[in-house]
C-alpha positions in Angstrom: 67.1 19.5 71.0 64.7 21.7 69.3 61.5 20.6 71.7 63.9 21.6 74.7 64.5 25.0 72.5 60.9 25.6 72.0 59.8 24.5 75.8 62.8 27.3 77.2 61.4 29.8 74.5 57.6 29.3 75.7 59.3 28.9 79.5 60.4 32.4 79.1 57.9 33.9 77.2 55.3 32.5 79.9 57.6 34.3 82.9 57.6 37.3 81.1 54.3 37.8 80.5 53.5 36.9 84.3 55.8 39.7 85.2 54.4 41.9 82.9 50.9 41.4 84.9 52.3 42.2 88.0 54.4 45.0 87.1 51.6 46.6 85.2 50.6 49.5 87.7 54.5 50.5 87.7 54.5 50.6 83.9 54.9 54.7 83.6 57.5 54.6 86.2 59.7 51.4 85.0 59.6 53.3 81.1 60.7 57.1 83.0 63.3 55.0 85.1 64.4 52.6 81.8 65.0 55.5 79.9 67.3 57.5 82.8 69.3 54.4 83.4 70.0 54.1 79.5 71.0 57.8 79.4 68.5 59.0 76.8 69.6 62.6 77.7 73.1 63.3 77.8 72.6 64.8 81.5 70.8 61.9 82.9 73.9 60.2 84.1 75.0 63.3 85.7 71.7 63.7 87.8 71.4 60.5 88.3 75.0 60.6 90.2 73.8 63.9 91.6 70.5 62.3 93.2 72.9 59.4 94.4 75.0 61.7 96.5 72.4 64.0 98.1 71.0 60.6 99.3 73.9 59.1 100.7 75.3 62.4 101.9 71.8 62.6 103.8 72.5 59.0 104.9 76.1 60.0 106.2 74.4 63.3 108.0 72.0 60.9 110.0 73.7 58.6 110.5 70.8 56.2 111.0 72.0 52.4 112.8 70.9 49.8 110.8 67.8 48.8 112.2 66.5 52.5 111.3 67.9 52.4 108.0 66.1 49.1 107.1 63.0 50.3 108.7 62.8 53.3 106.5 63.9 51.5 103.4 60.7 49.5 103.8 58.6 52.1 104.8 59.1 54.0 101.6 58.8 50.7 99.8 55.6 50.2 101.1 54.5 53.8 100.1 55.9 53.7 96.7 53.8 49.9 96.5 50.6 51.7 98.1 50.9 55.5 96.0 52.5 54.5 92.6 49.6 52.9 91.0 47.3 55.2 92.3 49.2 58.2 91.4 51.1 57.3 88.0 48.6 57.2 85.2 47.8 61.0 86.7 51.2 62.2 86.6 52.4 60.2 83.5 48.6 61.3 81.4 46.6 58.8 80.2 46.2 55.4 80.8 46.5 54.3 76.7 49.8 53.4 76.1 51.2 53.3 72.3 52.5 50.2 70.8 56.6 51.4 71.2 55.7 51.8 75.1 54.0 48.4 75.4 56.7 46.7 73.1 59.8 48.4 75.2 58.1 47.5 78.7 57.9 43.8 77.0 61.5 44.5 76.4 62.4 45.5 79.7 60.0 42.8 81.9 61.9 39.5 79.1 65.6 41.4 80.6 64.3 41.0 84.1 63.4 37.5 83.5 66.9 36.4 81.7 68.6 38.2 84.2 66.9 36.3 86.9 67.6 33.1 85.1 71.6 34.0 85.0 72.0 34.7 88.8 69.6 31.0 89.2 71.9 29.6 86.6 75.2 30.7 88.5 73.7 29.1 91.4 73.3 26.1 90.1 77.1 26.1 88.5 78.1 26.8 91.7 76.3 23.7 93.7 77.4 21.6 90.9 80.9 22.4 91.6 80.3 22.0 94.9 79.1 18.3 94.4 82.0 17.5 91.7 84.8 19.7 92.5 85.0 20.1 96.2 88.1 21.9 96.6 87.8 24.0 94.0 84.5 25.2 95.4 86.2 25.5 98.5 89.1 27.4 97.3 87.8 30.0 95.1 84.4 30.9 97.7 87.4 31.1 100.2 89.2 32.9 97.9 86.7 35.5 97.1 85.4 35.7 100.5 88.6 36.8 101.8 89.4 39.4 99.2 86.0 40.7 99.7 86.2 41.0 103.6 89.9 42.9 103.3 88.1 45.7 100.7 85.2 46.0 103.4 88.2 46.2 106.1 89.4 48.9 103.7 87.1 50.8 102.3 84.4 53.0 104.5 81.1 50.9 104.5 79.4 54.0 103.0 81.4 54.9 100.7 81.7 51.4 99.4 77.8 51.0 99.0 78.1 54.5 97.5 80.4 53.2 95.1 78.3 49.4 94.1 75.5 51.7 94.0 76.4 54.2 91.3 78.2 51.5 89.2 75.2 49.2 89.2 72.9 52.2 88.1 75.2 53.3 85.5 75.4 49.9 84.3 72.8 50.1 82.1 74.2 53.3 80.4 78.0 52.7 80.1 76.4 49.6 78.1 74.0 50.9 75.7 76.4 53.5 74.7 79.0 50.2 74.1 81.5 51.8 77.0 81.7 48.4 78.6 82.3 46.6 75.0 84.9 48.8 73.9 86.6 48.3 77.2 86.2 44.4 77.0 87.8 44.9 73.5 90.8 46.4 74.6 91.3 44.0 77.6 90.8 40.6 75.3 93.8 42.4 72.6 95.9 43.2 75.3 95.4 39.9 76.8 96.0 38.4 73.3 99.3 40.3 73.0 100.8 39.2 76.4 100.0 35.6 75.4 101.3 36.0 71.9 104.5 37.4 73.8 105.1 33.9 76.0 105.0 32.1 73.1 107.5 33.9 71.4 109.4 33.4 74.5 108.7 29.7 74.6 109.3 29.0 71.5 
């Protein structure tokens, strides 16, 4: 048990330190944008919502179709690939970065590689089931498929993506400011109260 421990542990550390290699020319930018998306600034996570809304206000103004949209999405990722490392270390200073920097970015590039290995980790739950519980598989993807497709059906597909958007970016906030625990906290007691309550009943 502890070899497979220490194999994972050097698994991971090797991952991260590949993906601090190739995300070293963005380092200035990930560190600006890490410490926006964790609110450092008490108006951060009202700019960031501002920002948000001039850009999908712009995108409802357009009205690009989709083929546009995707083709500008990847032209500005290929000019943010081609200018970033060029133009960072002369907007950000110098090119010396102090231990906190190097340690947080070490931080940051070990949370992309977890997080990678959840969503690979839910895939692999979710083939297993499909291999030993066929119907259930079938029943919940179903299931969630359907409920998803009636809130599309619903809900304007801008507005929507407006909506996935701006939670996802102030994910990272609401959590390191323990919004989301606190939340999860009062869920799980009521949770325990209505289960407390059937058993009175049952009993």
């Amino acid at each position: 048990m502890a070899d497979v421990d220490n194999k994972s542990s050097n698994a991971l550390a090797q991952e991260t330190a590949q993906l601090e290699e190739q995300l070293q020319a963005w380092g200035e930018v990930i560190l600006v944008g890490d410490r926006v998306l964790r609110w450092e600034k008490p108006w951060f996570p009202g700019a960031l919502l501002g920002a948000l809304s001039l850009l999908f206000l712009l995108i409802y103004y357009l009205d690009p179709s989709v083929l546009t949209g995707l083709s500008c999405f990847a032209m500005l990722l290929c000019l943010a690939d081609y200018l970033v490392p060029t133009l960072a270390p002369r907007v950000f200073g110098s090119n010396k970065w102090t231990t906190e920097q190097q340690q947080r970015f070490h931080e940051i590039c070990g949370n992309l590689v977890k997080l990678q290995r959840r969503v690979v980790g839910w895939g692999r739950r979710l083939c297993t089931m499909k291999e030993e519980k066929p119907k259930v598989y079938f029943g919940s993807v179903m299931t969630s498929l359907l409920v998803v497709a009636w809130i599309g059906q619903q809900v304007h597909n801008l507005l929507l993506t407006f909506l996935i958007v701006s939670f996802l970016l102030l994910l990272p906030g609401l959590n390191q400011h323990g919004v989301i625990s606190k939340y999860m906290s009062m869920a799980k007691r009521e949770i325990n109260k209505l289960m407390k309550q059937k058993e009175k009943k049952n009993e």
